[in-house]
C-alpha positions as CSV (number, residue, x, y, z in Angstrom):
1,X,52.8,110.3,91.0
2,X,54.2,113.9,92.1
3,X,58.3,114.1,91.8
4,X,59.1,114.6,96.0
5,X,61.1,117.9,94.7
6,X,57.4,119.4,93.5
7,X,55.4,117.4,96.1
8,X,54.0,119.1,99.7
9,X,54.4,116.9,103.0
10,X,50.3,116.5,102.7
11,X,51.0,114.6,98.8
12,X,53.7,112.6,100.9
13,X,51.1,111.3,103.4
14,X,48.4,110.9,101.3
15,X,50.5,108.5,99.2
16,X,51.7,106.6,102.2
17,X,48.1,106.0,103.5
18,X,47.0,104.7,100.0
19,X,49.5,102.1,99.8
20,X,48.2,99.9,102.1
21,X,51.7,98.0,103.8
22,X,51.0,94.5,104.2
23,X,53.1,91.6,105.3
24,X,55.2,89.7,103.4
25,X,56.0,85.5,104.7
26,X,60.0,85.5,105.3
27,X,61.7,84.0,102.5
28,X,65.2,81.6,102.0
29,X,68.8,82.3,101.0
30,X,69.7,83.1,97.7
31,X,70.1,79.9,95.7
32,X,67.4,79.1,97.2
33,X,64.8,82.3,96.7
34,X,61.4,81.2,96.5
35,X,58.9,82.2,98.5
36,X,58.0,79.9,101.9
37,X,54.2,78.6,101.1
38,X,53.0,77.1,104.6
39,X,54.8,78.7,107.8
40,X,54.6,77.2,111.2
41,X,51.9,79.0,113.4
42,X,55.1,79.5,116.2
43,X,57.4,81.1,113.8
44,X,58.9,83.7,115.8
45,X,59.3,87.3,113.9
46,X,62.1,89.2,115.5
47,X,62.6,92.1,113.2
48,X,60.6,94.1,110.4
49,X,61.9,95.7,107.3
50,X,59.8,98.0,104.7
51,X,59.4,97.5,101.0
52,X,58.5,99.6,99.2
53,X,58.6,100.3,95.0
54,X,57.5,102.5,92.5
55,X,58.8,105.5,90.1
56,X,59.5,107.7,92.3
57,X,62.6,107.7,94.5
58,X,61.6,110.2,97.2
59,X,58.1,109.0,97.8
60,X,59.4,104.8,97.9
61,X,61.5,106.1,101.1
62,X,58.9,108.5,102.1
63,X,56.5,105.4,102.3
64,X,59.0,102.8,103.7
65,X,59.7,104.9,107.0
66,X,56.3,105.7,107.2
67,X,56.1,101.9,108.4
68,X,57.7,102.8,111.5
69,X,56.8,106.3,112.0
70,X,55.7,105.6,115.9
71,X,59.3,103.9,116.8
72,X,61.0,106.3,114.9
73,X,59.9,109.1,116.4
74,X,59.9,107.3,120.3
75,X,63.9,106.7,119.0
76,X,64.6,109.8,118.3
77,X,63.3,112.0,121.6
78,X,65.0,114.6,121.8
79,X,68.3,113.5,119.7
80,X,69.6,115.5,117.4
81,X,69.4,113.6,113.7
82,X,72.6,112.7,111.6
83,X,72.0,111.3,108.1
84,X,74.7,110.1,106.7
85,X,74.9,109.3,103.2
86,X,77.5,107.6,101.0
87,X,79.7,109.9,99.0
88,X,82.5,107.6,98.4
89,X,83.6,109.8,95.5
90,X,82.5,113.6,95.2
91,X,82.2,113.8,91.3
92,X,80.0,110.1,90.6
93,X,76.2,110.6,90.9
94,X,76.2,106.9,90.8
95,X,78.0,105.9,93.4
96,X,76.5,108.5,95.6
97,X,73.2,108.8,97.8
98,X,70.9,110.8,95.3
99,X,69.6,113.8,96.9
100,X,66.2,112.1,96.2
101,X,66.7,109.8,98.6
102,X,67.3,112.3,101.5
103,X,64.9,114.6,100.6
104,X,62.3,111.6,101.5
105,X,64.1,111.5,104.7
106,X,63.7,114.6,105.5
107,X,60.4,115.0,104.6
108,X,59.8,112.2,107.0
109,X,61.1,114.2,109.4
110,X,59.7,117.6,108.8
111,X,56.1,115.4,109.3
112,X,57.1,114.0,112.7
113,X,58.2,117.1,114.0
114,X,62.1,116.6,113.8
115,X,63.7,119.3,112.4
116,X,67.7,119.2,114.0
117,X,69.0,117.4,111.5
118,X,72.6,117.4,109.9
119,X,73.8,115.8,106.6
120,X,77.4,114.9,107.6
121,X,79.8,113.0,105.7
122,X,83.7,112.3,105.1
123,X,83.9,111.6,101.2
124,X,86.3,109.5,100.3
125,X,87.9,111.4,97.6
126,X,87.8,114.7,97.9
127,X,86.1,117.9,100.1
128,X,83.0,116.8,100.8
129,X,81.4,120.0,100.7
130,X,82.8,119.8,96.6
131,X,80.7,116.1,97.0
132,X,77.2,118.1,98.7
133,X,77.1,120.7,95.8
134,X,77.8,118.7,93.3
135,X,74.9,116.1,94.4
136,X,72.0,118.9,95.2
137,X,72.3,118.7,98.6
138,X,72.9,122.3,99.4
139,X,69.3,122.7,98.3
140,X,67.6,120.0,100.3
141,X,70.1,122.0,103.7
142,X,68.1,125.3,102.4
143,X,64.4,123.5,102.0
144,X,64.7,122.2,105.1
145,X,66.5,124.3,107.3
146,X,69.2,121.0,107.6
147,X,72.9,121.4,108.7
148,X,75.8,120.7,106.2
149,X,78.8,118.7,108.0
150,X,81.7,118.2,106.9
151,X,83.0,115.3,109.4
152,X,86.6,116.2,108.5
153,X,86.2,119.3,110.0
154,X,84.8,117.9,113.4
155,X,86.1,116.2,116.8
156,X,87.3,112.6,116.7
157,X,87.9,109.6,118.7
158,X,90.8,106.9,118.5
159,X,89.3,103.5,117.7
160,X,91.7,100.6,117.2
161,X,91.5,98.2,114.1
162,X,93.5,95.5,112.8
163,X,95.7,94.6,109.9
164,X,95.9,91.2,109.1
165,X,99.6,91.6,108.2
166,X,100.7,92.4,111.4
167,X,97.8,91.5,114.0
168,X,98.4,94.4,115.7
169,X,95.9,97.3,116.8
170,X,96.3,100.4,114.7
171,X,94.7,104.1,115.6
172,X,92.1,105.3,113.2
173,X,90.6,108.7,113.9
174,X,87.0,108.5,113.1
175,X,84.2,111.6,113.7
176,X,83.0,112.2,117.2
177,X,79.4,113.1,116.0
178,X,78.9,109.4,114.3
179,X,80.3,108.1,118.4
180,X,78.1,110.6,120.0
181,X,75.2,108.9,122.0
182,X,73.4,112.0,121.6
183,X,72.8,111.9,117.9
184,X,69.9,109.3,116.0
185,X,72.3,108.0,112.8
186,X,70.4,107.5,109.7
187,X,72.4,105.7,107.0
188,X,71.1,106.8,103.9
189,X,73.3,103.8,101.8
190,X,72.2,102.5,98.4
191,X,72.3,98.9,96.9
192,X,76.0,98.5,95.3
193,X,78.1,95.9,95.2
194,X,81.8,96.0,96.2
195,X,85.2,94.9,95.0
196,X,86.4,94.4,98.4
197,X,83.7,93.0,100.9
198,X,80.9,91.5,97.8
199,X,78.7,94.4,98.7
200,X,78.5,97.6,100.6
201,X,74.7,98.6,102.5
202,X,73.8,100.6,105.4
203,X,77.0,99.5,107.8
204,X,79.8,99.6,105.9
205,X,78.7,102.9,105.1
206,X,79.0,104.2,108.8
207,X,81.8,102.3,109.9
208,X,83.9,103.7,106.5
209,X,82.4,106.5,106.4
210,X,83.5,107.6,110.3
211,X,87.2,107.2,109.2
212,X,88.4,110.9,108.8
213,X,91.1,112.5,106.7
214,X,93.3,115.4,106.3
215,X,91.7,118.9,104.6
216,X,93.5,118.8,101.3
217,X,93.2,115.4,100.8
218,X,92.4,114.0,97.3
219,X,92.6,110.8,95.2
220,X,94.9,110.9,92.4
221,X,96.9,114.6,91.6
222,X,95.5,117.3,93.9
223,X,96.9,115.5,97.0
224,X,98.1,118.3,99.4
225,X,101.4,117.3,100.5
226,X,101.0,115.5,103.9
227,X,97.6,115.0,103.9
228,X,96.5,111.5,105.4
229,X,93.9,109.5,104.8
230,X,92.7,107.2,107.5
231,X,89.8,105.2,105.6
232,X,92.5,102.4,104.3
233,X,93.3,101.6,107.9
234,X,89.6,100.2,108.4
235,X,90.6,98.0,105.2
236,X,92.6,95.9,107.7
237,X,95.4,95.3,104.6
238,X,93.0,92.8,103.0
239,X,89.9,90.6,102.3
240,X,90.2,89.2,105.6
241,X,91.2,91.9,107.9
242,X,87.9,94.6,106.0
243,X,85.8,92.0,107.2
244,X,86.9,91.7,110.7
245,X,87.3,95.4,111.2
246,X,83.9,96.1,109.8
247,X,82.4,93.3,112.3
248,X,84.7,94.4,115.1
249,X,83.7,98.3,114.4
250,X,80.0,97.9,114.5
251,X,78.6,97.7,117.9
252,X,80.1,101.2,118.1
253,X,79.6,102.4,114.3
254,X,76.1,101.1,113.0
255,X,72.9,103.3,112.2
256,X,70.2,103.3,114.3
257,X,67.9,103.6,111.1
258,X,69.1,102.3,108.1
259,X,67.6,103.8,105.0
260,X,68.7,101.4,101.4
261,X,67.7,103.3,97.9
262,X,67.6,101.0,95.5
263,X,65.9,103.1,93.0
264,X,69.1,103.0,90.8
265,X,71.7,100.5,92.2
266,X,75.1,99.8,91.2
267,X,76.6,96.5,90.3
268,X,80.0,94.9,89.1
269,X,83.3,96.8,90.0
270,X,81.5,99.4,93.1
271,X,81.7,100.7,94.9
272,X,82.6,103.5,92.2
273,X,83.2,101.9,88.8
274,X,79.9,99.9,88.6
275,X,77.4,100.2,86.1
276,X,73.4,101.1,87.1
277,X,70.6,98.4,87.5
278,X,67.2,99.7,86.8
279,X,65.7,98.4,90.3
280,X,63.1,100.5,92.0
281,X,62.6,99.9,95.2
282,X,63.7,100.7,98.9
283,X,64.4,99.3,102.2
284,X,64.0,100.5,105.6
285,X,64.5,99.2,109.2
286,X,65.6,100.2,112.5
287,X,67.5,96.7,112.2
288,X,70.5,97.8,110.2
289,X,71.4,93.8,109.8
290,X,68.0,92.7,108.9
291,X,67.9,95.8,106.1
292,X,71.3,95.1,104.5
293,X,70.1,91.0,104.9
294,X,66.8,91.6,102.8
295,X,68.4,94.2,100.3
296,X,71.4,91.4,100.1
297,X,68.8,89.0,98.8
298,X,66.9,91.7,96.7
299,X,70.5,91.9,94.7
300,X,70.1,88.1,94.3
301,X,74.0,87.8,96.1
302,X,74.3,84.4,97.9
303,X,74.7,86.5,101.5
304,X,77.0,83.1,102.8
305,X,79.6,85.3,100.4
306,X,79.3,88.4,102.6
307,X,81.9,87.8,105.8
308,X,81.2,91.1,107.8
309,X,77.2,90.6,107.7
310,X,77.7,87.0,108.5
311,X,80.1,87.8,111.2
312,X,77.6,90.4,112.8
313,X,74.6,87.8,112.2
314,X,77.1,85.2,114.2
315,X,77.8,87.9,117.3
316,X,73.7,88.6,117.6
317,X,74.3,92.5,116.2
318,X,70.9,91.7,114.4
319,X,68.7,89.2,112.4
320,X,70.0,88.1,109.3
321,X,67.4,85.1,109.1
322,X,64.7,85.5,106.3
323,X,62.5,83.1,108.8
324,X,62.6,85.9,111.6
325,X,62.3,88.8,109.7
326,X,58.7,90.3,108.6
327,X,59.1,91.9,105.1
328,X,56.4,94.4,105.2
329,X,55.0,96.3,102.3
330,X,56.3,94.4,98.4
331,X,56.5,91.2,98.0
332,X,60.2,90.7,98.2
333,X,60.4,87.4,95.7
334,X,58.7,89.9,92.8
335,X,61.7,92.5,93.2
336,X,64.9,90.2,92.9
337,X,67.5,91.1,90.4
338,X,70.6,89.6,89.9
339,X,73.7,91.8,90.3
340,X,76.8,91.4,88.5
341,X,79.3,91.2,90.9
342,X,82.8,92.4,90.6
343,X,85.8,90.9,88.8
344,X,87.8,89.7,91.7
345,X,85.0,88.1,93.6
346,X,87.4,84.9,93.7
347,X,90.1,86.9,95.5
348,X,87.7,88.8,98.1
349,X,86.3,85.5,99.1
350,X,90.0,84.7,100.7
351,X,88.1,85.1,103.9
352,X,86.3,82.2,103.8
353,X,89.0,80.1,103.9
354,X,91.1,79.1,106.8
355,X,94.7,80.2,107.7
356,X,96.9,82.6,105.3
357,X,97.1,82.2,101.6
């Protein structure tokens, strides 16, 4: 199969129409991950998520948002496009959304007949234009006539958040464009696991990722003197208060498409100093909750361990139940691998317990 970097929108879509999507039964928790045999004829599917695998990372997204190319586009109108990938670092190709990845987006795109598209992020470690260079993007902005954003450099809002050492609201500045009802967000996350919150998908990747900080900032030596950093305020000052802030933050900060590459995912200490899992495969919904719930269970993580997803399944943000949601495309139970998750899991599962400790 033709690399997506070689490969004309025509290769794209003759791929997609010789892969033949078909529908996958809804499958249990982990622990329990075997495929249901016999499903009641009333079983009522509320959302559908795309699987798609094979060697080549472009073309797996290409296909999997070809699933919904109709609702996509209807969603879209005449909204400008924001994908937002996750550079938590500037310098790890790892941790980062490949340029791969986006490129199927925007090929997507190009074939629908979107073309106002930006690639805006807030890295967490650095300039994020440093982050877009040093990942390829600049030539995916110059293929496809796509916009370069810094979202440090843009307007922001005031949303409130808490810590749990104080239980008291704090300001956080996070980018206007990811608040603007104007603008169709893509998350273009990948499958990692997390030393915080068990594992980090399509919404912690907006919600995070809106928090702004000052130019000059850096991780480490480099720091300009001054310069802020408002990403550890979503943190909430611990296990507990992450997972309320990323529940509380997401029926204003989720994607309206959430696009998972798991082509090359990332488990024990993410989301930066994991190791790579050979995986191969990608997930794509226009139900944020149900794509981090199937990719959740793709990573073979027990998702009862995951307190923000559970606390948005709880609030109805989404479907989170493998009985309601119509995997379309792979057979999900032939694509499970089993993540190492990080060192302190113990600690970061504080939250499930009740009271202070």
């Amino acid at each position: 199969m033709k690399s997506c970097v070689h490969a004309s929108r025509r290769d794209f879509l003759k791929t997609s129409a010789l892969s033949g999507l078909a529908a996958l039964a809804a499958w249990q928790m982990p622990g329990l991950a075997q495929a249901i045999a016999a499903e009641p004829a009333t079983k009522k599917i509320t959302s559908r998520v795309a699987l798609t695998a094979g060697p080549d990372r472009a073309n797996n997204v290409f296909r999997g948002l070809q699933t919904f190319r109709k609702e996509i586009s209807a969603a879209i109108g005449t909204k400008r496009v924001l994908i937002k990938p996750n550079n938590v670092a500037i310098d790890n190709h790892l941790c980062a959304t490949h340029a791969a990845a986006i490129e199927g987006i925007l090929e997507f795109l190009q074939s629908i007949g979107k073309t106002d598209v930006m690639i805006a992020e807030s890295a967490a470690s650095g300039p994020t234009l440093d982050g877009f260079a040093n990942y390829g993007y600049n030539r995916l902005a110059d293929k496809y006539k796509a916009k370069l954003m810094d979202l440090d450099q843009q307007g922001v809002e005031l949303i409130y958040a808490v810590d749990e050492n104080d239980f008291r609201p704090h300001p956080i500045r996070m980018a206007q464009p990811l608040l603007d009802p104007n603008c169709f967000i893509i998350s273009a996350a990948k499958f990692k696991t997390h030393d915080r919150v068990v594992a980090t998908l399509s919404l912690k990747n907006i919600v995070v990722g809106a928090a702004i900080k000052d130019p000059g900032f850096r991780w480490g030596s480099g720091n300009k003197a001054g310069a802020k950093n408002d990403k550890p305020l979503t943190h909430g000052g611990g296990f507990r208060g992450l997972n309320y802030n990323l529940f509380a933050l997401a029926p204003r900060l989720h994607p309206h498409l959430a696009v998972i590459d798991g082509y090359e995912g990332m488990e024990g200490n993410g989301p930066v100093s994991g190791t790579p899992v050979d995986h191969k495969v990608a997930v794509v919904s226009t139900d944020w909750l149900a794509a981090d719930r199937l990719a959740v269970e793709l990573m073979g993580i027990d998702f009862a361990r995951i307190g923000y997803l559970n606390f948005c399944a709880q609030a109805g943000l989404g479907e989170a139940d493998l009985n309601r949601i119509e995997v379309i495309g792979e057979k999900a139970a032939e694509h499970v691998k089993t993540y190492k998750l990080a060192d302190n899991l113990e600690k970061q599962l504080i939250w499930m317990k009740p009271g202070k400790g």
